[in-house]
C-alpha positions as CSV (number, residue, x, y, z in Angstrom):
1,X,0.0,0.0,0.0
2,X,2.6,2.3,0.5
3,X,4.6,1.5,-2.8
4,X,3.7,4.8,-4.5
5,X,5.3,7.0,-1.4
6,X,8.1,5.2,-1.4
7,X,11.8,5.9,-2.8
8,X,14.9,4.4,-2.1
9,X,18.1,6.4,-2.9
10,X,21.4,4.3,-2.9
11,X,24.7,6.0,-1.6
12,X,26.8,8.1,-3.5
13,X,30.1,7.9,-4.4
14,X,32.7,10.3,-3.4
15,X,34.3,10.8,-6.7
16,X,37.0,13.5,-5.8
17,X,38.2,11.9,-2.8
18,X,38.0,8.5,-4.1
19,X,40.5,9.5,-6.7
20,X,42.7,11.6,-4.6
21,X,43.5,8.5,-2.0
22,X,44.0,6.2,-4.9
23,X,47.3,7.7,-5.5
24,X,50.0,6.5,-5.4
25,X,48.8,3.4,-6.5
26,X,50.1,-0.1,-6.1
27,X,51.3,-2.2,-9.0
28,X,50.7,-5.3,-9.9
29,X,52.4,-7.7,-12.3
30,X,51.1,-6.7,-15.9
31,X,51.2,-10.4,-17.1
32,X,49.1,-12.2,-14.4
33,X,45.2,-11.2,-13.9
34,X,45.4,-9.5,-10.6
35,X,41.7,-9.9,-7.9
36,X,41.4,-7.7,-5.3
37,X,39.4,-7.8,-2.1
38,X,38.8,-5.2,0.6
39,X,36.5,-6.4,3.4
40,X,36.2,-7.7,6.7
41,X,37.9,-10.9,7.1
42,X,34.8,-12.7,8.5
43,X,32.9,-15.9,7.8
44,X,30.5,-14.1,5.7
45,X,32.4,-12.8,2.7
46,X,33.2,-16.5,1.7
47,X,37.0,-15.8,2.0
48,X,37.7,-19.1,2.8
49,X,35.8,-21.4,-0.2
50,X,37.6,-19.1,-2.5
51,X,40.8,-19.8,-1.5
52,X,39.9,-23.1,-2.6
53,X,38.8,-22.3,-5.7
54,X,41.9,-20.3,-6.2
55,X,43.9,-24.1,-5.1
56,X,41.7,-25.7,-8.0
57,X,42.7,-23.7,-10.2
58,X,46.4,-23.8,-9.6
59,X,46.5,-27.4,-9.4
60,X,44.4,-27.6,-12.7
61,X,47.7,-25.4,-14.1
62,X,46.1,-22.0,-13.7
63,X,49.2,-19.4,-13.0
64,X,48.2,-16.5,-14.2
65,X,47.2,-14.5,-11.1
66,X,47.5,-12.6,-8.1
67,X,45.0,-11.9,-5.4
68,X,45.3,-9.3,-3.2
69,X,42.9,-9.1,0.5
70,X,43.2,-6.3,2.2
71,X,41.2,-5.9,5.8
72,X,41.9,-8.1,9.0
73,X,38.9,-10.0,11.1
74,X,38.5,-13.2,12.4
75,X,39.1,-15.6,9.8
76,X,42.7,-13.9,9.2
77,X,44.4,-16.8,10.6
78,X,42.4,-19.8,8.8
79,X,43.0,-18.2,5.6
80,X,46.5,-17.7,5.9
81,X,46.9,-21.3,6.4
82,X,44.8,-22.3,3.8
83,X,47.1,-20.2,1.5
84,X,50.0,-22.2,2.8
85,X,48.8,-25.5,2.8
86,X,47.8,-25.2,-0.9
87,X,51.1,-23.6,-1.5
88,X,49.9,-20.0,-2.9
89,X,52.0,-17.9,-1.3
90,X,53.2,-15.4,-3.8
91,X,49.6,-15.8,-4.9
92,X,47.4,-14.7,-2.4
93,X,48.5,-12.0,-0.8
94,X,47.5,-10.0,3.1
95,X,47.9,-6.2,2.7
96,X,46.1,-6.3,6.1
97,X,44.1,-3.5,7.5
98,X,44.4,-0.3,5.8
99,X,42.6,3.1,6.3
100,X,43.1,3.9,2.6
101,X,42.1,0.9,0.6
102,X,41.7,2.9,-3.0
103,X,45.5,2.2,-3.9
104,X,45.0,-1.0,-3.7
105,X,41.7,-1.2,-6.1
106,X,43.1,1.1,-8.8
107,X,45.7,-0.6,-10.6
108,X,43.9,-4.0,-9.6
109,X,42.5,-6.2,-13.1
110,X,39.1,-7.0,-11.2
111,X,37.8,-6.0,-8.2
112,X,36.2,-9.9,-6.0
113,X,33.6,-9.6,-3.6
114,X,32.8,-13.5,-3.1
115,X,29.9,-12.7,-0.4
116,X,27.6,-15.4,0.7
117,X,25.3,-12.3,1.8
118,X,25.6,-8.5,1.2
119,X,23.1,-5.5,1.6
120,X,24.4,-2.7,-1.1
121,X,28.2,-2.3,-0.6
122,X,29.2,0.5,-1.0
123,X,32.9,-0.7,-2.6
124,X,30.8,-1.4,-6.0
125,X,30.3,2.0,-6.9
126,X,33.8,2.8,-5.2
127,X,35.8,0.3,-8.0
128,X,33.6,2.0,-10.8
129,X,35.2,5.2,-10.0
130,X,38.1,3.7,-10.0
131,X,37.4,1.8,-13.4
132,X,37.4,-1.5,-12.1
133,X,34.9,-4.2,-13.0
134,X,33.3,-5.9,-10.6
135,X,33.1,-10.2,-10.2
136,X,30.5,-11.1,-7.5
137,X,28.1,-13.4,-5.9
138,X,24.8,-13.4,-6.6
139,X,23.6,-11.5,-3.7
140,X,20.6,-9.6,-3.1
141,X,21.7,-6.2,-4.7
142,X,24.3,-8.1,-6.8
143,X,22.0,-7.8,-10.3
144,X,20.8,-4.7,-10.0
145,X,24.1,-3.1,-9.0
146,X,26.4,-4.7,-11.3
147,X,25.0,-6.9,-13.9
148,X,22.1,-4.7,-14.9
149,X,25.3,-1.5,-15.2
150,X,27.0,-4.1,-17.2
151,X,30.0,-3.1,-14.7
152,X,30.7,-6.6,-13.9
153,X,30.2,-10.1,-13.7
154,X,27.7,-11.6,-11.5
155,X,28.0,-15.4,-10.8
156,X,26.1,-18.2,-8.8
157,X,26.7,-18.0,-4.8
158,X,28.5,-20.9,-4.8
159,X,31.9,-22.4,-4.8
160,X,31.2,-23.9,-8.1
161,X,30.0,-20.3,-9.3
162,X,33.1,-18.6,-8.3
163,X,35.4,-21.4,-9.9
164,X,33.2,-20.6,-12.9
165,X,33.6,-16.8,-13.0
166,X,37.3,-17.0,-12.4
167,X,38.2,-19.3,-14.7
168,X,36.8,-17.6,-17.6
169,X,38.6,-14.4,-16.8
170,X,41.4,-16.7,-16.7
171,X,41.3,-18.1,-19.6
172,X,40.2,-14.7,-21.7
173,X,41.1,-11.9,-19.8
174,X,39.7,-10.0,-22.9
175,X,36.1,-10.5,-21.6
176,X,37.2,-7.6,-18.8
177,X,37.4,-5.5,-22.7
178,X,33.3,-6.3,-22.7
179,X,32.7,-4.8,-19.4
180,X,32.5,-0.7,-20.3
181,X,32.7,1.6,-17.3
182,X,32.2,5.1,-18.2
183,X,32.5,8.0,-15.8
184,X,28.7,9.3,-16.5
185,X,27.7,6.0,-14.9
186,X,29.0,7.1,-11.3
187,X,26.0,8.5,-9.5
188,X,23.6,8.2,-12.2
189,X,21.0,6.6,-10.2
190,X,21.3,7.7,-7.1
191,X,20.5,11.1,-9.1
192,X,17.9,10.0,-10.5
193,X,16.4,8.4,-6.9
194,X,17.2,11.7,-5.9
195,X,15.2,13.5,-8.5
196,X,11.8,10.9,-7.9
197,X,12.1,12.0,-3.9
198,X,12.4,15.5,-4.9
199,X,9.1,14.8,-7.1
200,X,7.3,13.1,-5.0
201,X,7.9,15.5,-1.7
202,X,6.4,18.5,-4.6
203,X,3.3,16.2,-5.3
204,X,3.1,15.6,-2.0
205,X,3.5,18.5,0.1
206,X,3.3,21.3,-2.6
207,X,6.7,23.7,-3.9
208,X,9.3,24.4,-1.3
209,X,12.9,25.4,-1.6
């Protein structure tokens, strides 16, 4: 019933200062396809299965990568010995907990959020500022967010779907080429959410400054 009243506006992105704390920039090897991860290192973000799927890979004779997590929590110490038992250090790398975690995302080749749940995160819109494309889980903002923005690659929240999404970046990184992130993109909708609340407060409640 109360449909019609109701508009949701999604965070912005700070452009500016998203751009400013990007720099300088870490570097990554330019022949390797290098995932990054900013987050809390808890149970939630499905850290852990995609270490394995990153294993899989390697024993299956995938090389060509580098993963970068940045952020500290609980499951720090599990996934650092998953690394090591599978033998991908040198691989999968800790930057640990940073303050500034833009440096990190600009240079990276794709930006990995492997969540078993999320609400909105607020890191999408942060990596398309930042020209990254985005490979995620299908959770519950995931279609709208990215797929439907064609700024990434949304893939079943699963193990399985992860393996899936990876390896075909592995084996054509040219399918990042398809994924077109433009800066008019940034903050489009939220404008436009923006805009209907404006509207609607006028209809509403008559002109007002």
């Amino acid at each position: 019933n109360l449909r019609s009243q109701c508009i949701t506006c999604e965070n912005f992105a700070d452009v500016e200062a998203v751009c400013q704390k990007s720099e300088p920039a870490v570097s990554y090897p330019a022949d390797k396809v290098n995932f990054v991860t900013v987050c809390r290192l808890g149970e939630e973000k499905g850290l852990l299965r995609t270490v394995e799927v990153f294993a899989e890979l390697y024993r299956d004779g995938h090389q060509n990568f580098t993963w970068t997590i940045v952020g500290g929590g609980p499951e720090e110490a599990c996934l650092r010995e998953a690394v090591v038992a599978n033998g991908l250090e040198g691989l999968i790398i800790f930057a640990g907990e940073r303050r500034n975690p833009y440096p990190y995302i600009k240079n990276a080749s794709v930006f990995l959020l492997p969540s078993i749940h999320e609400a909105a995160p607020m890191v999408f819109g942060e990596s398309i500022v930042l020209n990254v494309p985005i490979l995620t889980t299908n959770t519950c903002s995931a279609v709208e967010l990215v797929k439907d923005r064609n700024v990434g690659i949304v893939v079943d929240n699963s193990q399985e779907g992860i393996k899936a999404g990876v390896q075909k970046i592995l084996d054509d990184p040219s399918v990042l080429d398809e994924i077109i992130i433009s800066a008019d993109q940034i903050n489009k909708h939220a404008n436009q959410q923006v805009d209907a609340m404006v509207a609607l407060a006028r209809a509403t409640f008559g002109d007002f400054k």
